[in-house]
C-alpha positions as CSV (number, residue, x, y, z in Angstrom):
1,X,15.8,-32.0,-12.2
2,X,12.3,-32.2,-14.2
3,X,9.6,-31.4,-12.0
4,X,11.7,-29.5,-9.4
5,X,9.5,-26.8,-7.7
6,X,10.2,-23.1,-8.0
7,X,11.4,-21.4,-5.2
8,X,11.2,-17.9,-4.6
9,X,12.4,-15.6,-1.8
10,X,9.9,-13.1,-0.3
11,X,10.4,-9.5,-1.8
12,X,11.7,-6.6,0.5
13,X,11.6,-3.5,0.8
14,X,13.9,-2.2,-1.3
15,X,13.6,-4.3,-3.7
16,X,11.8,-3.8,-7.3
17,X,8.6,-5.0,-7.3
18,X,8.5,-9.1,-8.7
19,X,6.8,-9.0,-12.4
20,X,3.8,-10.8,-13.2
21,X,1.0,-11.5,-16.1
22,X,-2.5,-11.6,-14.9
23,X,-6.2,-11.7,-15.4
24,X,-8.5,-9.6,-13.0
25,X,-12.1,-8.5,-12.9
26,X,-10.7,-5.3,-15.6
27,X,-9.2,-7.3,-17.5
28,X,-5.3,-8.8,-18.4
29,X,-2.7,-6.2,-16.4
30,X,1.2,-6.4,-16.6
31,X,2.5,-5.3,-13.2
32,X,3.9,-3.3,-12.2
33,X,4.8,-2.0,-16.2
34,X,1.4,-0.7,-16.4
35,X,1.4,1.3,-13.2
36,X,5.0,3.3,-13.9
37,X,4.4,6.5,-12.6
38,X,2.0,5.5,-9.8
39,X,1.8,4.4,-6.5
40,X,0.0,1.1,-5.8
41,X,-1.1,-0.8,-3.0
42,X,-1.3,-4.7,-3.8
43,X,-3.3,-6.7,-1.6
44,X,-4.3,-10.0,-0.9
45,X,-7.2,-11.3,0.6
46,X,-7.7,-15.2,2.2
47,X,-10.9,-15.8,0.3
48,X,-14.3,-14.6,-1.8
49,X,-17.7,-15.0,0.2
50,X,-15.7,-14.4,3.4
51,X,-17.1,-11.9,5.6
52,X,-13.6,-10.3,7.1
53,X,-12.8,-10.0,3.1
54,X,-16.2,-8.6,2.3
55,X,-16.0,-5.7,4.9
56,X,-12.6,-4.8,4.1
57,X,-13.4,-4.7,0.0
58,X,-16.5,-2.0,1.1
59,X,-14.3,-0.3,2.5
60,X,-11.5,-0.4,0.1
61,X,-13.8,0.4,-2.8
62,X,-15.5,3.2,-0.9
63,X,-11.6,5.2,-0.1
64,X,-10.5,4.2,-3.9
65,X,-11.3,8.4,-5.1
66,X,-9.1,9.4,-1.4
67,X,-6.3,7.0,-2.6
68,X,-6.5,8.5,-5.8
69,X,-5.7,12.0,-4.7
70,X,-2.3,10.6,-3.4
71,X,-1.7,9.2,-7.1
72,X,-2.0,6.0,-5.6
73,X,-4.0,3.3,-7.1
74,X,-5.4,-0.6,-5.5
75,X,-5.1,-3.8,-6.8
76,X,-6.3,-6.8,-5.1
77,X,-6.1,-10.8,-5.3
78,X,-7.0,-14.0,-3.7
79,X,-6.6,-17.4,-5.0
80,X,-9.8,-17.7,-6.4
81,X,-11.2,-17.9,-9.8
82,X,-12.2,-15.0,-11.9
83,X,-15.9,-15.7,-12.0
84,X,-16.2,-16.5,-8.1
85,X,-14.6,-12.9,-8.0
86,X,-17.4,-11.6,-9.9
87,X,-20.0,-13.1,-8.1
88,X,-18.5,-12.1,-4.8
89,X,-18.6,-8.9,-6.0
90,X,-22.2,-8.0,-7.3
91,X,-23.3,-9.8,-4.0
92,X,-21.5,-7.1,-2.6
93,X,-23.0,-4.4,-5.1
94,X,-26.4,-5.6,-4.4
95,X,-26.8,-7.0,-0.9
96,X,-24.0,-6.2,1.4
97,X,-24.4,-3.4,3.9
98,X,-21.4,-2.2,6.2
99,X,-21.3,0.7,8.3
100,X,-23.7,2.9,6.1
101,X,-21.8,1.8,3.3
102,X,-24.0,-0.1,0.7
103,X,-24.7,0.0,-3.0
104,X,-20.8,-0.4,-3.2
105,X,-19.4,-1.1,-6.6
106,X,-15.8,-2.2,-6.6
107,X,-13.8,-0.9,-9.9
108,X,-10.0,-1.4,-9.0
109,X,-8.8,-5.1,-10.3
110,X,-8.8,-7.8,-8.5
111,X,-6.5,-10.8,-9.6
112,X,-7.5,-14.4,-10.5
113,X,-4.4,-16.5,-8.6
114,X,-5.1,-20.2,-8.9
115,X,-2.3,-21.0,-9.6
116,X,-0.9,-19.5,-6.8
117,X,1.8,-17.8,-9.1
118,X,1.7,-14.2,-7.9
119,X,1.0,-14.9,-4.3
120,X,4.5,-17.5,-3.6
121,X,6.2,-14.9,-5.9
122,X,5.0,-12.1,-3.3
123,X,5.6,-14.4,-0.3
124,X,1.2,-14.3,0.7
125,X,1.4,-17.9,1.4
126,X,2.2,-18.0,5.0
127,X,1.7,-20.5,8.0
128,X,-2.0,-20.4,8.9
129,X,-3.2,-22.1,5.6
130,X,-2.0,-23.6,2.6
131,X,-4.4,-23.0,0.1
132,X,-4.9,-19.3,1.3
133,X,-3.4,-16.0,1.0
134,X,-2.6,-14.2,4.1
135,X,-3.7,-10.5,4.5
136,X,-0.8,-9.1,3.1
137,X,0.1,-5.3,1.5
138,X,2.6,-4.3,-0.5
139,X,2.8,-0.4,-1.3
140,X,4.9,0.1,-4.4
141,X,6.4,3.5,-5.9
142,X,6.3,4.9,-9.2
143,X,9.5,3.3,-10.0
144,X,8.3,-0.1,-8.9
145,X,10.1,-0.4,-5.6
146,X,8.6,-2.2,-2.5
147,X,8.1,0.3,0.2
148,X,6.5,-0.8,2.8
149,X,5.5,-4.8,3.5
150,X,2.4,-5.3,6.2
151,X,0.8,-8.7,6.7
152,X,-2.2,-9.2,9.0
153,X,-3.3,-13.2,10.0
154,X,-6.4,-14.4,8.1
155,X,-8.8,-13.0,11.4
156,X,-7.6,-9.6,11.6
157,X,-9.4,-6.7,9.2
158,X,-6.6,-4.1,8.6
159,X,-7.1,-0.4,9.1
160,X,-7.3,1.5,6.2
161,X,-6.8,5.1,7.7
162,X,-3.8,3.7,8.4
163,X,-3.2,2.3,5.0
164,X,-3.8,5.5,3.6
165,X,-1.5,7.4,6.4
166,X,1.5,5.0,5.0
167,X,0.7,6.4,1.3
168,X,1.4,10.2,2.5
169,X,3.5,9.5,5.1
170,X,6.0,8.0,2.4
171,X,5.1,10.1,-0.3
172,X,5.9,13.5,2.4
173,X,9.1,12.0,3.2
174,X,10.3,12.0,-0.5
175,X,9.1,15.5,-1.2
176,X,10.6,16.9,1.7
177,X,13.7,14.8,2.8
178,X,12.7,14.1,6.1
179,X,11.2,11.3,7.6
180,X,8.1,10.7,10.5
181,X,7.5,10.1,13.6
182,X,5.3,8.3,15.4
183,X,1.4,8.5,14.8
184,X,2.8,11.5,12.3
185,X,-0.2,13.1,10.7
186,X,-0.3,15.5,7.8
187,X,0.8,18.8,10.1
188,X,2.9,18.0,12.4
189,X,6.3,17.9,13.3
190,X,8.1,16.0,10.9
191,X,12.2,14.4,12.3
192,X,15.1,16.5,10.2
193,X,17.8,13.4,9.3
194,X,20.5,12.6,11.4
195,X,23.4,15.1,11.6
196,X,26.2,13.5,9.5
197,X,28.7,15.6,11.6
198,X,29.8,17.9,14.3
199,X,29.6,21.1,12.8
200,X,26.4,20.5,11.2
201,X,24.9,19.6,14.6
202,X,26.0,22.8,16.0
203,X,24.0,24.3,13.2
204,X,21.2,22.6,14.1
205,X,21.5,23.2,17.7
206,X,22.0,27.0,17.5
207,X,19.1,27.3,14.3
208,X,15.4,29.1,14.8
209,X,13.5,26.7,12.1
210,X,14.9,23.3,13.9
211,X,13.8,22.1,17.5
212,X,16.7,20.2,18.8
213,X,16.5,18.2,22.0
214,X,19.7,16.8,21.3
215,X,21.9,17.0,18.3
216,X,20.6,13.1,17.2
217,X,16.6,14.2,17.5
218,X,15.7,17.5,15.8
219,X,12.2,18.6,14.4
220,X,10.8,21.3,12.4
221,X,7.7,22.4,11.5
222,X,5.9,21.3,8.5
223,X,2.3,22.5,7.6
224,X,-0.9,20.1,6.1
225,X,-0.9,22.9,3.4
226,X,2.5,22.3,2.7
227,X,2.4,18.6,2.5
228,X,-0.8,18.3,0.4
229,X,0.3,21.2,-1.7
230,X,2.9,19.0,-3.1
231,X,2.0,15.5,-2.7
232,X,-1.4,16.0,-4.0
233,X,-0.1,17.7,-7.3
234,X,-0.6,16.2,-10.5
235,X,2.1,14.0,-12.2
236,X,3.7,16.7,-14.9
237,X,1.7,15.6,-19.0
238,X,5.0,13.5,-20.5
């Protein structure tokens, strides 16, 4: 049928990262085909010359270089036009202060929607508004592949330590085959995987390097050295 709208299903995690063309503050990008070999965060935000929005871009903009350590780069959008997101952003260069945070120039792209093209394909449009993208945070790896999907409602600001804990948190389980626990910070224990049968559960039980408290939940050590030792290591020159 002419005219029919496109449907799209949200992306999850698991799934390869949905393509799109599009024009930001730095110009056209192709994503994610120009960030192979990085992690991302893509973010939406409900609107420019909101204040929610403004103290989470400060913020953002301020941890870009601490992201960047992980290999992990940002990439924002809203449904607004690409010269409201200039403005928005000098008037947060020149006038905005935030928790000592001023002065604060923001140099990762942020994506002209109006169409609303990229944030149905990503699933932003939720119930709280039409004409708005939710909060929403996708965390892509270098292969393109959604790995973690958060979404906040239009009032909450999200926590960006947190953000950032996701980044190495996902990157540390990759390097090491292991996964986290909860409020897992670089240093701690980390959770050996599942015994996948009866003998290597004895193992387990009986080793020195693994704390078993029963043959399903076993730690071992794993040192912040260790961790940003390898996760903060430069991608190998192709």
């Amino acid at each position: 049928m002419e005219n029919e709208a496109v449907v799209y299903s949200m992306p999850r995690i698991g799934d390869q990262a949905p393509e799109f063309k599009a024009i930001t503050t730095q110009g056209e990008i192709n994503f994610p085909g120009d960030y192979k070999g990085s992690w991302v965060i893509l973010f939406s935000h409900p609107a420019d010359f909101t204040p929610v929005c403004t103290s989470e871009f400060i913020t953002f903009a301020t941890m870009e270089k601490e992201f960047a350590k992980y290999n992990c780069k940002l990439v924002g959008l809203s449904v607004d036009g690409l010269y409201s997101h200039i403005a928005w952003l000098r008037a947060i260069k020149e006038k905005i202060e935030f928790r000592g945070m001023k002065n604060v120039e923001v140099h990762f792209p942020l994506i002209e929607d109006i169409t609303m093209n990229v944030a149905t394909k990503y699933g932003m449009m939720q119930g709280e508004s039409d004409t708005k993208a939710v909060r929403a945070v996708f965390v892509i790896d270098p292969k393109g592949v959604i790995r973690t999907i958060i979404y906040y409602p239009l009032s909450l600001g999200r926590n960006f330590d947190e953000l950032l804990r996701v980044v190495i948190a996902l990157q540390t389980a990759d390097a090491f085959s292991v996964a986290t626990p909860a409020d897992w910070r670089p240093g701690d224990d980390v959770i050996v995987p599942t015994a996948g049968s009866c003998g290597v559960a004895k193992q387990r039980m009986e080793s020195k390097d693994i704390k078993c408290s029963d043959w399903f939940f076993c730690t071992k050590k794993l040192s912040k050295d260790e961790v940003m030792k390898k996760i903060t290591a430069k991608p190998a020159a192709k």
